[in-house]
C-alpha positions, 0 to 999 in steps of 0.5 A: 500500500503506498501511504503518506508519511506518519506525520502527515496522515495524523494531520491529514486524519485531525483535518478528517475529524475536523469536517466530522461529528465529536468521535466520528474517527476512532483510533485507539487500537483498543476501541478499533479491536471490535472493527478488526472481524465480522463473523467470519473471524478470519484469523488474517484481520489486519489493524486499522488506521482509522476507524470513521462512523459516519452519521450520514452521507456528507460524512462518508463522502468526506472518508472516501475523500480522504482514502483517494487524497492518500492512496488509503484503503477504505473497508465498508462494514454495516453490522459486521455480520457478514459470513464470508469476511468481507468487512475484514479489516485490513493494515492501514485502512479505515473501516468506515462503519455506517452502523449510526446511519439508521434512518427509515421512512415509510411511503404508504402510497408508492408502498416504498421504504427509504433507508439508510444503510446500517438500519437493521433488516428487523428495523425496516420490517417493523416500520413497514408492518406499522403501516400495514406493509411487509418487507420480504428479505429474510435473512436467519440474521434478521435481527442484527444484520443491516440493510446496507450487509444485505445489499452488498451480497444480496441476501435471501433468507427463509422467504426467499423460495416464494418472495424472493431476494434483496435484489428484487426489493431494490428500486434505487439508492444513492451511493459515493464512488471511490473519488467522494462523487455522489450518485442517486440510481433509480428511485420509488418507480415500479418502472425505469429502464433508462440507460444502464442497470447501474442500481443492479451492479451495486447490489451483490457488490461487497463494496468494491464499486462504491458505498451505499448511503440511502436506498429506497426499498420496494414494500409489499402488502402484509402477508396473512399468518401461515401454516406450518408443517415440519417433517423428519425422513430416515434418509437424506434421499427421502427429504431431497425428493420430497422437496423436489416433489413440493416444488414441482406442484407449488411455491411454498412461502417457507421451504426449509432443510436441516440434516442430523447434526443441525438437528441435534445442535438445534436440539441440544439448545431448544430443547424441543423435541425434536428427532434426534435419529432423523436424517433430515428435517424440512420446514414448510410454510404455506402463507395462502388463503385459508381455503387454498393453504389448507390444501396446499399443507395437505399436498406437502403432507402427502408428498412427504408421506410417499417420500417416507416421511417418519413424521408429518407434523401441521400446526396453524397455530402462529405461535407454534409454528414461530417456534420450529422458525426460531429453531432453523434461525438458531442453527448457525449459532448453536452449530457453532457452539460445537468448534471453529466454524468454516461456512459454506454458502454454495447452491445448486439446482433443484435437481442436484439437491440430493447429489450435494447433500449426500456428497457433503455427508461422505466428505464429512466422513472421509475427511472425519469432520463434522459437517452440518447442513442446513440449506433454503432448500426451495432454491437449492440454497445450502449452508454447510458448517465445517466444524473443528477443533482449533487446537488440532492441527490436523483436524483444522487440516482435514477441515480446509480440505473438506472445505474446499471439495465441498466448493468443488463438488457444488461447482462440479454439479452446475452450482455456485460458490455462493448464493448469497454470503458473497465471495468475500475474502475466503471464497475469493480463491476459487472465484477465477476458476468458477468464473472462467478468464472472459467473465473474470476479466469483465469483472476486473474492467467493471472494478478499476472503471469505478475504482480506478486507486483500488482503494475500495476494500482491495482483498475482497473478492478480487485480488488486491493489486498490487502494493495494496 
């Protein structure tokens, strides 16, 4: 990274929190310490120069200002509950936290929400239901990851089978470019189609093309209390053809998956009840009209029941079916109470469901570690856990091998390496060869077309260039 001398950066940064509000810009190496990780705790987090929490968009646009004055890496971080280490801090940079900038506003006649980027996905949910209105994005996170996270990988969530993903919420925003220019992408218009689809480049970005500051959000009418129905299988095969049986004759609002260690981890904090000797688990959900849910439920029964289903459990009981949503909303916490954690995020689709999680199971044996899947099994979605031991240095081994063959084998069967964690820093290795050298060098031309410096969090699913 070429950067100024020490004396001048410490000038330059007093002249930054001169233009920002009293504490924007951190630098006490024991305050930055909570900036270093998101969740994916990569053990490569490097020491900030600067931390800046900017309040509003004059703010980010005065960072990003600096970070091109000197040659200085900027790290974008909402939450910090990213899985994929894309908000890793990095030697020398500022992370530039947007965690204040938490503004909602609900427009009822254009059914549209504008909201700044650290507004937590749970907070944009409940000022839409305050006006009748619901907004989709489901994330298991929902209750502490931020709408700018959301946007920069384009999370789905346990919605996402019927109602889909970030994306197709988002109308327009306002993002700052790697010099400090803003500009405004679309808007409250159902309809635009005027040059290029700039709005959709951001999104899935990671915060490689610039910063989102504001974005306004398409909101949908509230939906109608579900029915829910859980069902356990003795094999992975029985539960995989069952979800292709349900997908083949409808779209369930919820379509849900979890194997035995998700299970038993699940368990083990719940305490619920839950079959401990089940190979698989699915979570339906049907939010229809009374008429039309009841025999939508009934149709997901019987499918399940000539898949073998060892139990077909219904409820339309809001509570009790908010609870077996709790219990897949946990899973990643309570797996990780088992070890270190290495999180996959690959999909596949629909038809090679079945191949992927019974190839992820003979991984896990081969390799002797445990591997917990939980997937959004309605887009062929998985989240594999690679747990292991830190302290055995074999096991860690035999853990980053499965790993990677995991990533292989979903490639190998026409899925991707990620369906909505983002590449970030830790699946950025297979990136090229998933990509192939023609798509992987448009990337590249998209990238140093908006950030010509590479000072847009360099690392983070390209290669950082080089002195970076």
């Amino acid at each position: 990274m070429t950067t100024v001398d020490a004396t001048t950066t410490a000038q330059t940064l007093e002249e930054l929190a001169a233009q920002l509000p009293d504490g924007a810009v951190i630098t006490d190496p024991v305050k930055m310490e909570a900036y270093r990780w998101d969740r994916a705790n990569d053990p490569d987090a490097g020491m900030p120069l600067a931390v800046v929490r900017a309040t509003c968009t004059e703010d980010v646009q005065a960072a990003v200002r600096f970070a091109a004055a000197t040659n200085t890496p900027v790290v974008p971080r909402g939450a910090g509950s990213g899985l994929s280490g894309g908000s890793t801090a990095q030697n020398g940079a500022i992370v530039l936290s947007v965690e204040r900038m938490r503004e909602i506003r609900i427009d009822p006649l254009t059914l549209t929400a504008v909201a700044q980027p650290g507004a937590i996905n749970a907070e944009v949910k409940d000022a839409a239901a305050e006006q009748g209105l619901w907004y989709p994005p489901d994330p298991a996170s929902f209750e502490f990851c931020s709408i700018g996270g959301n946007i920069a990988t384009n999370a789905g969530g346990l919605c996402c089978v019927k109602y889909g993903v970030t994306t197709d919420y988002v109308l327009g925003m306002k993002v700052v470019l790697s010099d400090g220019r803003l500009v405004t992408l679309g808007g409250p218009r159902l309809k635009d189609v005027a040059g290029l689809s700039l709005t959709k480049l951001f999104v899935g970005s990671e915060g490689t093309l610039g910063i989102i500051t504001e974005v306004t959000l398409r909101l949908i009418h509230i939906k109608r209390n579900p029915s829910t129905l859980v069902a356990t299988f003795r094999t992975l095969d029985d539960a995989t053809r069952a979800v292709l049986g349900i997908t083949q004759q409808m779209r369930p609002s919820m379509l849900e998956f979890m194997d035995r260690p998700t299970i038993n981890a699940v368990e083990d904090e719940t305490r619920m009840g839950l079959d401990r000797e089940a190979a698989a688990m699915l979570i339906v959900q049907s939010d229809e009209p009374a008429g039309y849910a009841q025999h939508e439920i009934e149709t997901i029964a019987e499918v399940c029941e000539a898949n073998n289903a060892t139990e077909c459990y219904h409820t339309d009981d809001p509570d009790e079916g908010q609870a077996f949503i709790a219990a897949r909303r946990i899973a990643i916490p309570a797996v990780e109470k088992k070890g270190t954690i290495l999180l996959e995020d690959c999909g596949v689709p629909l038809p090679e469901l079945g191949r992927l999680v019974s190839g992820i199971e003979e991984i896990s044996r081969r390799r002797e570690v445990l591997v917990a899947v939980m997937a959004h099994a309605g887009d062929g979605n998985t989240h594999p856990l690679v747990v292991f031991d830190p302290t055995d240095d074999a096991q860690r081994e035999r853990a980053h091998v499965a790993y990677g063959e995991i990533i292989d084998l979903a490639v190998s069967l026409g899925g991707t390496i990620t369906g909505e964690h983002g590449v970030g820093r830790l699946k950025r290795p297979w990136l090229g060869d998933y990509l192939g050298p023609d798509v992987l060098e448009l990337n590249h031309r998209i990238k140093n077309a908006l950030d010509p410096q590479g000072i847009l969090n360099p690392g983070t699913v390209f290669e950082a260039r080089e002195g970076r």
